[in-house]
C-alpha positions as CSV (number, residue, x, y, z in Angstrom):
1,X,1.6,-28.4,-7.7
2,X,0.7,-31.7,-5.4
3,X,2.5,-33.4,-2.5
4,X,2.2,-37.1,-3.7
5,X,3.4,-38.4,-0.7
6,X,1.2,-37.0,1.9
7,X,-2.0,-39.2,3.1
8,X,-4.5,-36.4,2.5
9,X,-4.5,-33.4,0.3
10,X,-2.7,-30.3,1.0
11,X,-4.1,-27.7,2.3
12,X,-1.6,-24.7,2.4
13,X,2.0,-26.1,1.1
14,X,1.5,-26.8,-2.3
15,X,-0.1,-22.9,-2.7
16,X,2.3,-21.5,-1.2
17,X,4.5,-23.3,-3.6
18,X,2.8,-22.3,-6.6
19,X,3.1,-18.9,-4.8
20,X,6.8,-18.7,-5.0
21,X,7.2,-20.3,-8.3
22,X,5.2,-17.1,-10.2
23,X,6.9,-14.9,-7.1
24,X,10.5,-15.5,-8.9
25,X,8.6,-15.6,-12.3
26,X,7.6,-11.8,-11.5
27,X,10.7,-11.1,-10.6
28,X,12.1,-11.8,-14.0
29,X,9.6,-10.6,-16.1
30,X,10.0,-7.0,-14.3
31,X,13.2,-7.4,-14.9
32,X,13.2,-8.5,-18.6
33,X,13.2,-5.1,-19.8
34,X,17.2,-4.3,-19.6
35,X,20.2,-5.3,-18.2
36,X,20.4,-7.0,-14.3
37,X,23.2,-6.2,-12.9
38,X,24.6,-8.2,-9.4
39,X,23.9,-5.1,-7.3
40,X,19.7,-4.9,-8.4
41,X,19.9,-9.1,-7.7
42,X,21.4,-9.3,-4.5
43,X,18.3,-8.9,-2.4
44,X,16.4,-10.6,-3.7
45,X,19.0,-13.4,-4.2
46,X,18.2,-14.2,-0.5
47,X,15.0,-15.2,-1.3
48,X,15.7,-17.3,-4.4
49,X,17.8,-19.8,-1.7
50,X,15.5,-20.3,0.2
51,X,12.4,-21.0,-2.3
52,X,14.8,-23.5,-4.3
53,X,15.4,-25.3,0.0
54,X,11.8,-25.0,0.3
55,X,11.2,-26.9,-3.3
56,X,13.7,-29.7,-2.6
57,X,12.5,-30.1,1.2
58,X,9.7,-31.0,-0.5
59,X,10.8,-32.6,-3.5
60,X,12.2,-35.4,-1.4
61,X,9.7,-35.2,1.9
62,X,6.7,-34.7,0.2
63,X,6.7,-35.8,-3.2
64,X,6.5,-32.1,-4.6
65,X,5.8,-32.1,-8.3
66,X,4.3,-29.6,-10.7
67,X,0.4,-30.4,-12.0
68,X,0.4,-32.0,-15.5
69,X,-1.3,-28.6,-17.1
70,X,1.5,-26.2,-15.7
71,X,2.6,-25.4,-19.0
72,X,5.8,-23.4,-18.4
73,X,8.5,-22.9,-20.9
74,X,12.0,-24.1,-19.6
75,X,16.0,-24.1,-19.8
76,X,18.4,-26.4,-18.3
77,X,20.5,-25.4,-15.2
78,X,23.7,-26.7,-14.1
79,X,23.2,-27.6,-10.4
80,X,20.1,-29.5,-10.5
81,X,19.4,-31.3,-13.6
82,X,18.4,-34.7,-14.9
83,X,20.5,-36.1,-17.8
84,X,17.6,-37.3,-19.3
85,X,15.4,-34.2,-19.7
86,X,15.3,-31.9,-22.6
87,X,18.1,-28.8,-22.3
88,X,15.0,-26.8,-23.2
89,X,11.0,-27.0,-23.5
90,X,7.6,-27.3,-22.1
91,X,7.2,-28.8,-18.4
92,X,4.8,-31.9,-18.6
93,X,5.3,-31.7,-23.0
94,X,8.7,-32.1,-22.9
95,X,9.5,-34.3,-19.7
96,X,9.1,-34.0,-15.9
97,X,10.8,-30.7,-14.6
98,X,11.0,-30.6,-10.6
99,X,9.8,-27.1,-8.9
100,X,13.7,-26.6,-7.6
101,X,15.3,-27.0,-10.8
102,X,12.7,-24.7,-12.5
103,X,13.8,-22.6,-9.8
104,X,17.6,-22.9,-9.9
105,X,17.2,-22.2,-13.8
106,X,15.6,-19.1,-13.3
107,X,18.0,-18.3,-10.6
108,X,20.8,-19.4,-12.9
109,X,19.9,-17.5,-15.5
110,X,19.8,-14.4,-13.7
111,X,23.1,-14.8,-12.7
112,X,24.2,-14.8,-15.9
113,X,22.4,-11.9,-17.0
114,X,24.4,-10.0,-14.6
115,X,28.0,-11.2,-16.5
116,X,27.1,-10.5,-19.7
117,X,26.9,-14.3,-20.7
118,X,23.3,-15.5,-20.9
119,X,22.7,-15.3,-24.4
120,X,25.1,-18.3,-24.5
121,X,22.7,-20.5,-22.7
122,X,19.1,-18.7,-24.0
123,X,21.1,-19.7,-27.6
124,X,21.6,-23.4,-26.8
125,X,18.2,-23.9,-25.5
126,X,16.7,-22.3,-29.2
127,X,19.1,-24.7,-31.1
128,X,17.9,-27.2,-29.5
129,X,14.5,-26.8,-29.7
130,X,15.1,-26.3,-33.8
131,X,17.1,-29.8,-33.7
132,X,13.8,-31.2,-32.3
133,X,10.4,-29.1,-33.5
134,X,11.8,-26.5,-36.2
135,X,12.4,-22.7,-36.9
136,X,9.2,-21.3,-35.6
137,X,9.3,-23.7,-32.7
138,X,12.5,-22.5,-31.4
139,X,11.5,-18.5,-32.0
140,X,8.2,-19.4,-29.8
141,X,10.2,-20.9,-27.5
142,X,12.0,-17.8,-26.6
143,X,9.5,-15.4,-26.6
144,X,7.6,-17.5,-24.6
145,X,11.1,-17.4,-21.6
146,X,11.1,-13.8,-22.1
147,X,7.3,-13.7,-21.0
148,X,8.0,-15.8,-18.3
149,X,10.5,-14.3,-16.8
150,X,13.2,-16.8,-17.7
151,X,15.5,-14.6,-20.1
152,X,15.9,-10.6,-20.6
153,X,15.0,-8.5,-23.9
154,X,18.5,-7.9,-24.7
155,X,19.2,-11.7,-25.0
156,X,15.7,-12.6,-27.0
157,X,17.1,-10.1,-29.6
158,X,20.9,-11.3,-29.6
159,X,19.4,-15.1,-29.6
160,X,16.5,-14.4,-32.5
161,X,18.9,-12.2,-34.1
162,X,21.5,-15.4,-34.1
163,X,18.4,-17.9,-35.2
164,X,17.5,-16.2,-38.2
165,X,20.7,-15.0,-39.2
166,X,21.7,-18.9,-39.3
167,X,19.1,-20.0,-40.8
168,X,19.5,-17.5,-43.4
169,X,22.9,-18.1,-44.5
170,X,21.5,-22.1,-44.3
171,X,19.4,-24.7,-46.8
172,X,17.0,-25.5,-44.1
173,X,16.6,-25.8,-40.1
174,X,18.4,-29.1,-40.1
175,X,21.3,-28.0,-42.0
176,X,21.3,-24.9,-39.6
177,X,21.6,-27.1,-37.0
178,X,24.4,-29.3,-38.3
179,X,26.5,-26.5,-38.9
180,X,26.1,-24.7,-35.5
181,X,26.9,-28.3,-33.6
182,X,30.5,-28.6,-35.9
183,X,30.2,-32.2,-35.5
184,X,29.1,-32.0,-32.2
185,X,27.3,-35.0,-30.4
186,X,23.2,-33.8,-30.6
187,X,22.5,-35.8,-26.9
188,X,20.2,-34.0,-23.8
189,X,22.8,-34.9,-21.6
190,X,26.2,-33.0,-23.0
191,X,24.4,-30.3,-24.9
192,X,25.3,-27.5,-22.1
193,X,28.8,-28.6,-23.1
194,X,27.8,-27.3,-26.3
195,X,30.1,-24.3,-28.6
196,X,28.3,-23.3,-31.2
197,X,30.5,-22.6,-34.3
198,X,29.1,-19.4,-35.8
199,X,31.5,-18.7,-38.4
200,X,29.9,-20.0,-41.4
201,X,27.4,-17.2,-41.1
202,X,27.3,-14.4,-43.7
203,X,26.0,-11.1,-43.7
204,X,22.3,-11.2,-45.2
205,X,19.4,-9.2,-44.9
206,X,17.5,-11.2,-46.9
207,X,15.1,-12.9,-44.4
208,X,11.5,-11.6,-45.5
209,X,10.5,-15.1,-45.6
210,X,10.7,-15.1,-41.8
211,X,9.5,-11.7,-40.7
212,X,5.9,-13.2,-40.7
213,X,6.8,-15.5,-37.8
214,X,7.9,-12.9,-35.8
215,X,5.1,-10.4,-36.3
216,X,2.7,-13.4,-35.2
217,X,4.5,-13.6,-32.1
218,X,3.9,-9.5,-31.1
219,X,0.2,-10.4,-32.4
220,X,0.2,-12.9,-30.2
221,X,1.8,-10.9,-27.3
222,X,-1.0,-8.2,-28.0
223,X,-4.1,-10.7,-27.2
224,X,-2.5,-12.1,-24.7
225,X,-2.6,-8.6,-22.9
226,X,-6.1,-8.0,-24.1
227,X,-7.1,-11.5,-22.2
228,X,-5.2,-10.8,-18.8
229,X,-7.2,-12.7,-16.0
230,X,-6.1,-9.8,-13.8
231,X,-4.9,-6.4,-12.8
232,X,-1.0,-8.3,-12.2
233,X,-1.3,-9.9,-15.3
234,X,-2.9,-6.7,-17.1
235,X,0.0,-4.3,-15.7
236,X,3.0,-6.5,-16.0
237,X,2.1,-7.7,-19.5
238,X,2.0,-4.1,-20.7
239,X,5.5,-4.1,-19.7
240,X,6.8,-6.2,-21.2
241,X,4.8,-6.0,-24.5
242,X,6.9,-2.7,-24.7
243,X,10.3,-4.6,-25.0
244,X,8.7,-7.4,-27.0
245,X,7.0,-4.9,-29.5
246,X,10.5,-3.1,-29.8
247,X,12.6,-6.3,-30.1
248,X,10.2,-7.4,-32.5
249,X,10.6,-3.8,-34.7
250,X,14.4,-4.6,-34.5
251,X,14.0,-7.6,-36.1
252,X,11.8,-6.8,-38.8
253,X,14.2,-4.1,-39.6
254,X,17.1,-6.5,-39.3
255,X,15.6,-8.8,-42.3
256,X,14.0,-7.4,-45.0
257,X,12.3,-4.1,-43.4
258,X,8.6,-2.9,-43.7
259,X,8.3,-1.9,-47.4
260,X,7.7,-5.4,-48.8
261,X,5.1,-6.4,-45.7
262,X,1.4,-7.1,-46.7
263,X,-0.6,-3.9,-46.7
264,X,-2.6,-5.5,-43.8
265,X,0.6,-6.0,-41.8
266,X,1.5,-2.5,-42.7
267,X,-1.9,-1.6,-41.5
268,X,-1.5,-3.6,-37.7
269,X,2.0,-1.9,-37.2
270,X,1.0,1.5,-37.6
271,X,-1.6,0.1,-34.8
272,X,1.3,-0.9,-32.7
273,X,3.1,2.5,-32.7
274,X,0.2,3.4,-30.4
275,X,0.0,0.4,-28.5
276,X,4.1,0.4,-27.8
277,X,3.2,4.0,-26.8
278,X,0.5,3.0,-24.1
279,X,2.8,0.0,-23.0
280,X,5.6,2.7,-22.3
281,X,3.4,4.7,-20.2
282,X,3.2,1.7,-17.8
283,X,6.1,1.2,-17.1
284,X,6.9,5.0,-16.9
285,X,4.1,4.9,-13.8
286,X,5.2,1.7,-12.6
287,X,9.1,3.6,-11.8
288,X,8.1,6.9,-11.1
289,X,8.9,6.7,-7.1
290,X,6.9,9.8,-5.9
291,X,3.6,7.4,-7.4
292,X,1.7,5.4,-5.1
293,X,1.1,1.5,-5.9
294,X,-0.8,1.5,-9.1
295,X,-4.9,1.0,-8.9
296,X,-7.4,1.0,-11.6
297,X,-8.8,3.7,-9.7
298,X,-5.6,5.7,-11.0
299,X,-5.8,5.1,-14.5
300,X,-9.4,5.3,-14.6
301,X,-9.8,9.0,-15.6
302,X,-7.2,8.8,-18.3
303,X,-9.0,5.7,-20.0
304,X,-12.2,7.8,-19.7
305,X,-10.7,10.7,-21.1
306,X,-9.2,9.2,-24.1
307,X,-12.6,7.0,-24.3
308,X,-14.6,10.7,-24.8
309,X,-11.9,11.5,-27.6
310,X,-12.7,8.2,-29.8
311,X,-16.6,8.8,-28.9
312,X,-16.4,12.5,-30.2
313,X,-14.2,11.8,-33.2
314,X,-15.2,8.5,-34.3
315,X,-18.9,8.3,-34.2
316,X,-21.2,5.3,-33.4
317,X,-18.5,2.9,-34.1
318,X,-15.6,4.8,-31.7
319,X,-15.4,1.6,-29.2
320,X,-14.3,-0.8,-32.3
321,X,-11.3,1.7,-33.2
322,X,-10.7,2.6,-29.6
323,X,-10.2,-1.4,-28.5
324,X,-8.7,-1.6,-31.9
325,X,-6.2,1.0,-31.7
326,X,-5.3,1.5,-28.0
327,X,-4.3,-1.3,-25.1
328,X,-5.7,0.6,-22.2
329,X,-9.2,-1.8,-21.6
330,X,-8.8,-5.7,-21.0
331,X,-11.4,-7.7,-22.7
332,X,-12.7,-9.3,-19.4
333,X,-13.9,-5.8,-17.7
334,X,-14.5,-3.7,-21.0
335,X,-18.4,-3.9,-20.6
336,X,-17.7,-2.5,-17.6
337,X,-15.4,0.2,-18.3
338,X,-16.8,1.5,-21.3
339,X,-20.8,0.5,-20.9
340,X,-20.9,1.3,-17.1
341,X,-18.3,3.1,-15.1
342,X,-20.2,3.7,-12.5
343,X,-20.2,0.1,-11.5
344,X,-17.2,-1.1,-9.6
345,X,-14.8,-3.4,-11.3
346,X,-14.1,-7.0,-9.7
347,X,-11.9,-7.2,-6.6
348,X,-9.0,-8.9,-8.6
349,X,-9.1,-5.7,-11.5
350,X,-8.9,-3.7,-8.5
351,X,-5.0,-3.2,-7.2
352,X,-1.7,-5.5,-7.5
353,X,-2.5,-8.6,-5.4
354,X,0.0,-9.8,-2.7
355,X,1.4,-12.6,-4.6
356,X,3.4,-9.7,-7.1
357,X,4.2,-7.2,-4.7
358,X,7.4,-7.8,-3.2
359,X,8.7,-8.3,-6.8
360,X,7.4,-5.5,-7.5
361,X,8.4,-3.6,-4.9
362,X,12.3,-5.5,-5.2
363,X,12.9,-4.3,-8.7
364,X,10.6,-1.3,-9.0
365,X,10.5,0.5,-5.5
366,X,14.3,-0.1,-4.4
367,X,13.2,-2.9,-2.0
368,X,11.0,-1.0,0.2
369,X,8.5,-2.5,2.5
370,X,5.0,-2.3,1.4
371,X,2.8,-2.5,4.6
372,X,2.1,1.6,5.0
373,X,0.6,1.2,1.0
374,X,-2.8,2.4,1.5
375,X,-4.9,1.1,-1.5
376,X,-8.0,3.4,-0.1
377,X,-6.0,6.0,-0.4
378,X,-5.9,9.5,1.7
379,X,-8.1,11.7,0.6
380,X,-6.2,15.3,-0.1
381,X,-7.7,16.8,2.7
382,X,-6.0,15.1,4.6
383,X,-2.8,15.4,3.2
384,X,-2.3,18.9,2.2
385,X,-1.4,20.1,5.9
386,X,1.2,18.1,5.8
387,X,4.6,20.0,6.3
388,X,6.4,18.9,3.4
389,X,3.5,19.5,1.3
390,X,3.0,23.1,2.7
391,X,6.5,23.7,2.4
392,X,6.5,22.7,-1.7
393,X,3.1,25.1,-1.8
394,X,5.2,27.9,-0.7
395,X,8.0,27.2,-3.4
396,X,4.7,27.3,-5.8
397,X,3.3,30.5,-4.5
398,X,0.0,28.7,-3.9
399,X,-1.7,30.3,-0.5
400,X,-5.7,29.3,-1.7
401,X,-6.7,26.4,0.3
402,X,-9.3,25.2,-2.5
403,X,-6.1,25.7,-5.1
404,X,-3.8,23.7,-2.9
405,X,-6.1,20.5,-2.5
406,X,-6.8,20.3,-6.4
407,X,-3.3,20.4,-6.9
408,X,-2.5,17.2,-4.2
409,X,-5.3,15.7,-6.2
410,X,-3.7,16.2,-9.7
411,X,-0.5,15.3,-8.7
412,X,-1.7,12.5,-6.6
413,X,-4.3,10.8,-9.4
414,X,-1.3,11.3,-12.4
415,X,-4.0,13.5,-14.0
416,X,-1.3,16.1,-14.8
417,X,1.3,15.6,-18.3
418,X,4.6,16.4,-19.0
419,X,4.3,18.5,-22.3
420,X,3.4,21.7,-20.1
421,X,5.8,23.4,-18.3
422,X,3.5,24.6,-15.2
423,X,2.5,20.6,-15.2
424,X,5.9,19.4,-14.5
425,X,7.0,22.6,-12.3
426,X,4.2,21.2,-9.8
427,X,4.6,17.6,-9.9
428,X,8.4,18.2,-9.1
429,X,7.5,20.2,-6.2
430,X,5.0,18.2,-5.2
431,X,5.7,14.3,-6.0
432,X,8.2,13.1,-3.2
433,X,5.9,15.5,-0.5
434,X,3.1,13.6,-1.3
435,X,5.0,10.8,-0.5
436,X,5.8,11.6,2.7
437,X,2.7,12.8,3.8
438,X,1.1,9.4,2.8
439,X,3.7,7.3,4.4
440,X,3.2,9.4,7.9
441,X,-0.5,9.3,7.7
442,X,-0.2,5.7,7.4
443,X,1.9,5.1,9.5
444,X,-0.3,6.8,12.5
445,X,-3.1,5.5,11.2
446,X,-1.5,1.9,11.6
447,X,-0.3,2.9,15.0
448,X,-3.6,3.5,16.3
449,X,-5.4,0.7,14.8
450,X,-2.6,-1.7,15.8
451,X,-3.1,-0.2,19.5
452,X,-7.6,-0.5,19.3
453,X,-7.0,-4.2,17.8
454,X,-4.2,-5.1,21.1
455,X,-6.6,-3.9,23.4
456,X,-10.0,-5.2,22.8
457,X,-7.6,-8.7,22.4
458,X,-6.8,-8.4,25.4
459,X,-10.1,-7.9,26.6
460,X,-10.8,-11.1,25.2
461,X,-13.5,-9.3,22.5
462,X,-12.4,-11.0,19.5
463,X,-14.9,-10.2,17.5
464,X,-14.7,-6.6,17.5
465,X,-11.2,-6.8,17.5
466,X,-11.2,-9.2,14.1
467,X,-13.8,-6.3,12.4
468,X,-10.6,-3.7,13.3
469,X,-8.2,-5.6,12.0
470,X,-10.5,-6.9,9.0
471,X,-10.9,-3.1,7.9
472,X,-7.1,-2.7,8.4
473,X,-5.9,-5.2,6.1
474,X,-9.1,-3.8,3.2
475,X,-7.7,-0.5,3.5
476,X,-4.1,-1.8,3.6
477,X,-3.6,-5.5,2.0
478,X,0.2,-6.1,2.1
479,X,0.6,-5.3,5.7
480,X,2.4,-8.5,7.0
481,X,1.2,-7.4,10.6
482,X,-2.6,-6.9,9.2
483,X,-2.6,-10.2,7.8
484,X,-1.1,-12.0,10.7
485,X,-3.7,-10.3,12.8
486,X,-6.4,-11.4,11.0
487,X,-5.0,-14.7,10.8
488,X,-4.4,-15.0,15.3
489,X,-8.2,-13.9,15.3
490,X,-9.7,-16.2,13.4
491,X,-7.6,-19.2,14.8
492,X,-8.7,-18.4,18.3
493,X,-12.2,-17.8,17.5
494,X,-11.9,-21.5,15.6
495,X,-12.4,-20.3,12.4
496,X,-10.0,-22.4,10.9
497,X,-10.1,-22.5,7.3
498,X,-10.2,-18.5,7.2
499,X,-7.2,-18.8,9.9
500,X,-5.6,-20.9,7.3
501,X,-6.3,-18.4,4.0
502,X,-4.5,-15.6,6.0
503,X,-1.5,-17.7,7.1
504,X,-1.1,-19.0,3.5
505,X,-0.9,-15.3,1.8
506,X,1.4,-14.0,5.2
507,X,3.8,-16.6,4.1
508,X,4.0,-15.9,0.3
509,X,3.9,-12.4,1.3
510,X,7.4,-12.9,3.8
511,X,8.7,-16.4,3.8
512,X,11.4,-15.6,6.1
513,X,9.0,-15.3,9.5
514,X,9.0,-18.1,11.6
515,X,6.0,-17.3,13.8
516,X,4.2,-17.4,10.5
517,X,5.3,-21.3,9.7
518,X,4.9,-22.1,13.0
519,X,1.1,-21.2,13.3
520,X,1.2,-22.6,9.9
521,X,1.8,-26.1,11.5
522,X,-0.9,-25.3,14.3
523,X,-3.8,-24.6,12.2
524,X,-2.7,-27.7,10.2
525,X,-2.6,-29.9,13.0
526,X,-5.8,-28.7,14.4
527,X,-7.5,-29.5,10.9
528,X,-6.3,-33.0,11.3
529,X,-3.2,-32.6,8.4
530,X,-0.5,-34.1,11.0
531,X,2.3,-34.8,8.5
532,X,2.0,-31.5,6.3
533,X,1.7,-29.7,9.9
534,X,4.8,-31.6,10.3
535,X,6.5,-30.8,6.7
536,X,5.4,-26.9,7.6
537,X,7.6,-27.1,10.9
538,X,10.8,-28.3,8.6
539,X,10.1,-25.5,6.6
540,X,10.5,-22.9,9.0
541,X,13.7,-24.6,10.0
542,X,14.9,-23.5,6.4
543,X,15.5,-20.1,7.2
544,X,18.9,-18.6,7.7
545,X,18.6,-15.8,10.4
């Protein structure tokens, strides 16, 4: 994004812009995988308001506008759109899109989702894009929203479903078109007015001619997993490549079936079956609420494991099939993983970052706060005293110290299944008490800390008191109170660029804190950026105690 109008670059208000765009982004592609219903939106509802004020304070005080290569597939809205753009598209391919009305579509559209009548809209935006580009324009179009969080896997399969039905039962895509519009006028600016007519259609299965465009799409979906820049691209792919993979199944099901399919088709989607599988198993860790946060660290051992089992069954060429076959190493650490484990993998492979966690934690974690997180995590030792945890030991008729800790481990590293019945009596018992042993150790540890940090501040020993809180926010990365520690340190010590990097990822971690915007504007006025110091003040102003 770039503020056109301001005399100097920005320094902070057009990240933290791009920020909240892919923050309402992750919210709907984790929650493209079912239904949304009005009581799962709500909270973060609140949010969504004020990001779309924060867009069009900008729009019209700063000259906010997306970057030419911001690529991002789009729908119209009804509240804040220009006549003369495309209903649907590509920002910068098909004509300028503004940050608030990309906003107020996604918005929009989850609104929708929770009445049951999205599909409506998700289908006018397709038909549209037929009118214009074609068939397998409009079907990329749509799995394209779905992995951008702009529509939900039960209305990519009603709307594809719909598409090729049409276009069945029709001579070609323009005569599809003309008899879905019924005579209607084909103009940008009344298609949202748009019925379709669907009662031409007839029943068909015969649509083997298009089940080729949509197993290049999952293909498609699959590499773009395999490339992920990084571990919140890696782990929210996977899940959604689950929903995609099974719409996708549906579909090919739905016209023709598998048993006229090339035999090097047949050949990938026997692959799939495994890779559907893996993708499953993300999202069945990312919802599982006794689970801490996910880490590479905690899915390390399983992709070692089944790493050994491909070694020992398929000989010298086991990494081939085992990249082939399973979706559990991204191609941009796989030298790592499977030539040397022992060497750490990059910082951003390492844990969820903080521009996806309060998505995360809003549709996966039931809204909780994530400061106590502990990416370090405890060690077992230190939990296993913990009451709860001593209480489920009892219940388990486990009294061996040794036996106790191996156990918290297990249960704590997901290194225990479900097919064994022992293996799911102890991760019942013990899940939810690990839980609360973590969240009280962190929480004291925090306490302390917190307390060390205030009192060498005070003493005026800000350096020893930015190492404290430095290690704080390592060991504990989405702790608003870490973050804005680090940030007071650095300002006062007139390290203001550093001052400015912590300030930046406190805001996109909680917008609604108006200390934060207000040191915000400090920083920026003491780097010399007077009217985006200015703009940052407004901004605070924007929210609704």
């Amino acid at each position: 994004m770039n503020l056109e109008y301001l005399p100097q670059p920005s320094l902070a208000l057009a990240r933290i812009g791009e920020h909240f765009l892919k923050d309402m982004q992750y919210f709907g592609r984790l929650r493209s995988m079912g239904p949304l219903s009005l009581e799962k939106l709500t909270p973060y509802g609140h949010k969504s308001v004020f990001i779309v004020d924060f867009f069009t304070l900008l729009q019209t005080q700063g000259g906010l506008r997306l970057s030419r290569d911001e690529d991002i597939p789009f729908y119209y809205n009804l509240k804040d759109w220009a006549s003369v753009t495309a209903p649907a598209g590509y920002c910068g391919r098909d004509g300028e899109v503004t940050p608030s009305a990309l906003a107020m579509s996604l918005f929009e559209g989850w609104d929708l989702r929770t009445t049951g009548s999205f599909h409506a809209r998700l289908f006018k935006a397709a038909l549209w894009r037929v009118k214009e580009h074609g068939l397998r324009s409009a079907l990329g179009l749509m799995f394209d929203l779905y992995q951008a969080g702009f529509s939900g896997r039960p209305e990519l399969y009603e709307v594809a479903e719909l598409l090729l039905s049409g276009r069945c039962s029709a001579s070609s895509d323009d005569d599809m078109v003309r008899r879905f519009l019924n005579g209607f006028p084909p103009d940008a600016a009344r298609w949202h007015a748009l019925i379709p007519s669907t009662d031409w259609i007839r029943p068909t299965r015969d649509g083997d001619e298009w089940v080729s465009l949509l197993l290049e799409q999952a293909a498609t979906a699959i590499q773009r997993v395999r490339e992920s820049p990084d571990f919140d691209e890696w782990w929210v792919r996977q899940m959604q490549l689950h929903g995609l993979l099974l719409t996708v199944s549906m579909l090919v099901k739905r016209f023709g079936g598998t048993g006229r399919l090339s035999l090097p088709w047949k050949t990938r989607l026997a692959q799939w079956e495994e890779i559907e599988a893996d993708a499953f198993s993300f999202i069945g860790l990312a919802m599982t609420p006794g689970l801490p946060l996910p880490t590479w660290e905690m899915r390390a051992n399983s992709i070692q494991g089944l790493a050994k089992t491909y070694r020992d069954r398929a000989g010298r060429n086991w990494k081939r099939r085992f990249l082939q076959e399973r979706l559990m190493v991204p191609d941009g650490i796989r030298n790592i993983v499977l030539g040397t484990p022992e060497v750490e993998v990059p910082q951003r492979w390492r844990a969820l970052s903080r521009r996806v966690i309060r998505p995360w934690m809003a549709v996966l974690r039931e809204s909780r706060e994530p400061d106590f997180f502990r990416v370090i995590r405890h060690p077992p030792e230190k939990l296993v005293n913990h009451t709860r945890i001593q209480q489920a030991m009892r219940s388990l008729g486990v009294e061996d110290s040794d036996d106790q800790v191996r156990h918290v481990r297990r249960v704590a590293n997901a290194e225990l299944g479900i097919s064994s019945a022992e293996d799911r009596r102890i991760i019942s018992a013990l899940n939810e008490a690990i839980g609360f042993a973590r969240a009280q150790c962190s929480e004291e540890e925090q306490l302390q800390k917190f307390g060390d940090i205030d009192r060498l501040f005070r003493a005026q020993k800000y350096g020893a008191a930015l190492v404290k809180a430095e290690d704080l926010l390592h060991a504990y990365p989405y702790s608003k109170r870490a973050l804005d520690s680090v940030a007071r340190l650095h300002e006062v010590r007139g390290n203001l660029q550093q001052a400015l990097e912590h300030l930046i990822d406190s805001i996109a971690l909680e917008p609604m804190n108006p200390r934060a915007w207000r040191s915000l504007a400090d920083v920026l006025n003491r780097r010399g950026n007077e009217r985006e110091a200015q703009l940052a003040v407004m901004c605070g102003r924007l929210i609704r105690i």
